[in-house]
C-alpha positions, -999 to +999 in steps of 0.1 A: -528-651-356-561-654-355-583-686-341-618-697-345-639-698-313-674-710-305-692-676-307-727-686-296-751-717-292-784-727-286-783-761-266-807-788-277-831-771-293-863-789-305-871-789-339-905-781-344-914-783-378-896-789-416-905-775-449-889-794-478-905-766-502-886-738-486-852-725-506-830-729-473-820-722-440-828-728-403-863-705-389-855-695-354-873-679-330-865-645-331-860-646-289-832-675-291-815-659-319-812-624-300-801-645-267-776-660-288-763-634-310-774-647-340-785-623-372-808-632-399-788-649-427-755-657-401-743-689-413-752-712-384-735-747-378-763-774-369-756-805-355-790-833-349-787-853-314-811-878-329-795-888-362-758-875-360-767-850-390-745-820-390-747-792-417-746-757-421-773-730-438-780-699-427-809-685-395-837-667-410-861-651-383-888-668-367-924-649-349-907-637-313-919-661-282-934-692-303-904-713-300-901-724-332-871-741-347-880-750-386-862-769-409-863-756-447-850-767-480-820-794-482-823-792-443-857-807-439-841-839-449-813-839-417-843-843-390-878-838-383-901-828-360-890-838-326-856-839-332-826-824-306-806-797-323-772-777-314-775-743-330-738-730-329-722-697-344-684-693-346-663-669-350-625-654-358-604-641-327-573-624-324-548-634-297-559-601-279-594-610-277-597-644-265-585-638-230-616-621-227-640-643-250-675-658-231-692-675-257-733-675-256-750-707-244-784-705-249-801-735-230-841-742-237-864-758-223-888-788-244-909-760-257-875-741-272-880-710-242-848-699-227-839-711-191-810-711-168-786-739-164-792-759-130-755-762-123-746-726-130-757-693-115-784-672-132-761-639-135-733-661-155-721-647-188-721-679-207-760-682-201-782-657-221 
């Protein structure tokens, strides 16, 4: 049997722009998405703290460092700028593997950088 598990997530990410014009997907900097284990066109749940909006598209790369978090195509109209966002990825696991499964928690600071969870220590799996 195989279940799905949370594979990786980026904790309440800021949006930080939309494009309506765009033909889909999420832009995310390229940083978070390689803290995360996230590759271009990996179908990525989002779910909006603001508005309660949860969809899914697809991560296109974002410029490395500049935080941002863009919202293109159908998905410009679940949020805007401003908004609170959980990125997550999931994936399929075998019995075998889940004893062993850490998913990625990303956690960002208001200007999308990564950071390390207060209540958990730096060298922690779970925090990338």
């Amino acid at each position: 049997m195989q279940r799905t598990l949370l594979k990786s997530k980026i904790h309440r990410a800021r949006v930080t722009d939309s494009n309506l014009n765009y033909e889909g997907s999420l832009t995310i900097d390229s940083e978070l998405m390689r803290a995360a284990d996230i590759l271009p066109y990996e179908r990525i749940s989002v779910y909006n703290v603001h508005n309660g909006a949860r969809f899914d598209t697809y991560a296109i790369e974002g410029p490395e460092g500049k935080g941002d978090i863009c919202l293109n195509g159908a998905a410009a109209r679940m949020g805007a700028a401003g908004d609170l966002v959980i990125i997550a990825t999931y994936a399929a696991y075998n019995e075998a593997e889940i004893a062993a499964h850490r998913p990625a928690i990303v956690l960002v600071d208001q200007n999308n950088k990564r950071k390390c969870n207060n209540n958990t220590p730096p060298d922690l799996t779970l925090v990338r």
